[in-house]
N, C-alpha and C positions, 0 to 999 in steps of 0.2 A: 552518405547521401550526396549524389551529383549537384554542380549547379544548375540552374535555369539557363533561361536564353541572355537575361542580364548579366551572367557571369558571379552570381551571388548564389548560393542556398539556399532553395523556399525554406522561410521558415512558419509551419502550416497551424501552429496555435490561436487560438481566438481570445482575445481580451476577456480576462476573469477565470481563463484556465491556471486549475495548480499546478508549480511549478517544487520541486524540491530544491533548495540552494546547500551545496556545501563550502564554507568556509575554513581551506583548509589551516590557516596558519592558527583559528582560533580552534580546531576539533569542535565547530556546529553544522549542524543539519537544520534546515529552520523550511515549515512549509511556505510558500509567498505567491503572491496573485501575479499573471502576467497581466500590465496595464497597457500595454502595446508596443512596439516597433517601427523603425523605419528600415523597411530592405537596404542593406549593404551597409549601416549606418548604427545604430544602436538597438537594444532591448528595454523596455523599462518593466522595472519590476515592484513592487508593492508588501513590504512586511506587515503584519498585523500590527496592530498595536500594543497585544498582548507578548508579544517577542521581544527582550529585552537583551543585548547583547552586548552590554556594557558601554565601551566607547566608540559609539558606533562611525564616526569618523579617521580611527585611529589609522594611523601606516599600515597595521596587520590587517586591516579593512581594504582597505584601499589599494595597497601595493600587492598585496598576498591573489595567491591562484586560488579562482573561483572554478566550481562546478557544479551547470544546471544538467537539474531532469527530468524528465517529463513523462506524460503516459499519450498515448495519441494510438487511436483504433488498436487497443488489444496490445502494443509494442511498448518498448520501453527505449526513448532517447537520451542521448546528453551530450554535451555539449564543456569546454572549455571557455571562462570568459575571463575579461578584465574589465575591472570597474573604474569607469570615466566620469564618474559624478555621483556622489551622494546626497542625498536630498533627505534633512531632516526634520523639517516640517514646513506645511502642518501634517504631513504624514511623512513614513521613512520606506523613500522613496530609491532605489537605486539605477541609474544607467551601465548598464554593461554594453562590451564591445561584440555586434554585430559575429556570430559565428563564422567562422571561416570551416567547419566541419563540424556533422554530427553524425554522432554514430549511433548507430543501433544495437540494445543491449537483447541478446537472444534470451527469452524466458521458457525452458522445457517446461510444456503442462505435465509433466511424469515426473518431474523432480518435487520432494517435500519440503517446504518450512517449515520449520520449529517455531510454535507461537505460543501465545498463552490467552486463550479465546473465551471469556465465558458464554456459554448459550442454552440452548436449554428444549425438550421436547416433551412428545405425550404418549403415555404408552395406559390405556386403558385410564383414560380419565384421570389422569394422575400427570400432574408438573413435573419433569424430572429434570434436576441441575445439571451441567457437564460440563468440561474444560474440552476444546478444541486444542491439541498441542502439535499436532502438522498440521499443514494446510497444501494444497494445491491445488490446479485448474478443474482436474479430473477427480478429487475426494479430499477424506479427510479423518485424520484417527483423534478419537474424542474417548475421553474418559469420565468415568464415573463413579465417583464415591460410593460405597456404601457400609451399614452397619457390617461389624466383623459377625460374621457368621450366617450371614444373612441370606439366602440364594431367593426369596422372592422376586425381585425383580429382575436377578438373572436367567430364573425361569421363562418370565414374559419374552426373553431374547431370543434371537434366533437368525442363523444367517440366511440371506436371503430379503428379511423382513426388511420391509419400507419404514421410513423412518422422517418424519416432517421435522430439523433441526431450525429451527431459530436463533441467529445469533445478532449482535451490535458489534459492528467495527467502529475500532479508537476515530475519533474524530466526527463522526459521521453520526445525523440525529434516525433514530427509527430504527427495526430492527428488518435482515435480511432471510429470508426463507429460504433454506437451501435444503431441497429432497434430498434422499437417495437408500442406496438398499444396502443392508449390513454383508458385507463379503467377509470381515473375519470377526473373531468375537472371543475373549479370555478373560477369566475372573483369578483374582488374587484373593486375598485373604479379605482386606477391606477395599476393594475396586475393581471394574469392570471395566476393560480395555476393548473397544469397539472400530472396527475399521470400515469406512462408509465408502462408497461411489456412488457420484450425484449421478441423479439421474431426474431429467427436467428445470435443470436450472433455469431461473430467466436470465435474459441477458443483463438486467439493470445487477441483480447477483454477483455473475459471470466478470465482470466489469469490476464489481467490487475488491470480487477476489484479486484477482489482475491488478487491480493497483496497489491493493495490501502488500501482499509481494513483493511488487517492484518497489515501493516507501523502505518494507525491511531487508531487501535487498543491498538497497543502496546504503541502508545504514549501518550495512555492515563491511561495508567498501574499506 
């Protein structure tokens, strides 16, 4: 990302956007609120409460290489910092140094993640459990238990078929609706391996997806 006309990097986040922080000297990942900025000057950034990360003043805090990241229209950034001030109360608060570059992390919507999703649909009036264990922009392969011997409900299956998936991502309260139509579809002994493409996602969905991704992306850095 170029600079501006002041010779600095917009940096285009709005106060109470999530930010990802990694700490590398201590190996944590910790989610944390952006509490604002001043162009060419510093970041401030805001940990829960709920985040506990031992001595949070220590040299490994403070001296050690930081890196944020963030999600911004569909994209995934980050950024290199140094922390110039730690603030621990009444809340724990940190100053980082002012980016001097960010970069932008490319997300293929055709690449899969490996997750572990529970969620769940309806196939003739009936609740049915499933684990999501890829994920992407464009679908998603979901599995499903079932009794050994059982083809009932692999019957009900079929490729092609529409399929209304409901699931809850980690963090986030409410569950998100994600359509789409069964493209591949195989039964094992006790499980039925189902491969979906959305189709009508909403955007607030779409979004979700998108950052799910980029949180486990990055924590796999």
């Amino acid at each position: 990302m170029s600079a501006d006309k002041t010779g600095f990097i917009p940096f285009h986040l709005a106060a109470g956007s999530e930010v990802l922080l990694e700490i590398e000297a201590l190996k944590l990942r910790i989610k944390c609120l952006l509490v604002g900025f001043e162009t060419g000057q510093y970041i401030i950034i805001r940990l829960s409460s709920k985040d506990l990360i031992g001595n949070f003043r220590s040299e490994q805090v403070k001296s050690g290489n930081l890196f944020v990241r963030y999600l911004y229209q569909g994209a995934v950034y980050g950024f290199k910092a140094e922390v110039l001030n730690v603030v621990s109360t009444p809340a724990k608060i940190f100053f980082l140094s002012y980016p001097a570059k960010i970069e932008e992390y490319i997300m293929r919507e055709r690449d899969r993640f490996d997750c572990v999703l529970p969620a769940g649909t309806m196939l003739d009036n009936e609740i049915i459990d499933m684990v999501i264990i890829d994920i992407s922009g464009e679908g998603c392969q979901c599995v499903i238990k079932t009794a050994t011997g059982k083809n009932a409900l692999y019957n009900q299956m079929q490729v092609n078929k529409m399929l209304d998936i409901r699931v809850q991502f980690p963090g986030k309260e409410g569950t998100y609706r994600l359509p789409g139509r069964i493209r591949n579809l195989s039964k094992a002994q006790d499980r039925i391996t189902l491969g979906v493409k959305f189709e009508g996602l909403a955007e607030a969905a779409s979004e979700r997806i998108k950052e799910f991704i980029s949180l486990v992306t990055s924590a796999r850095r």
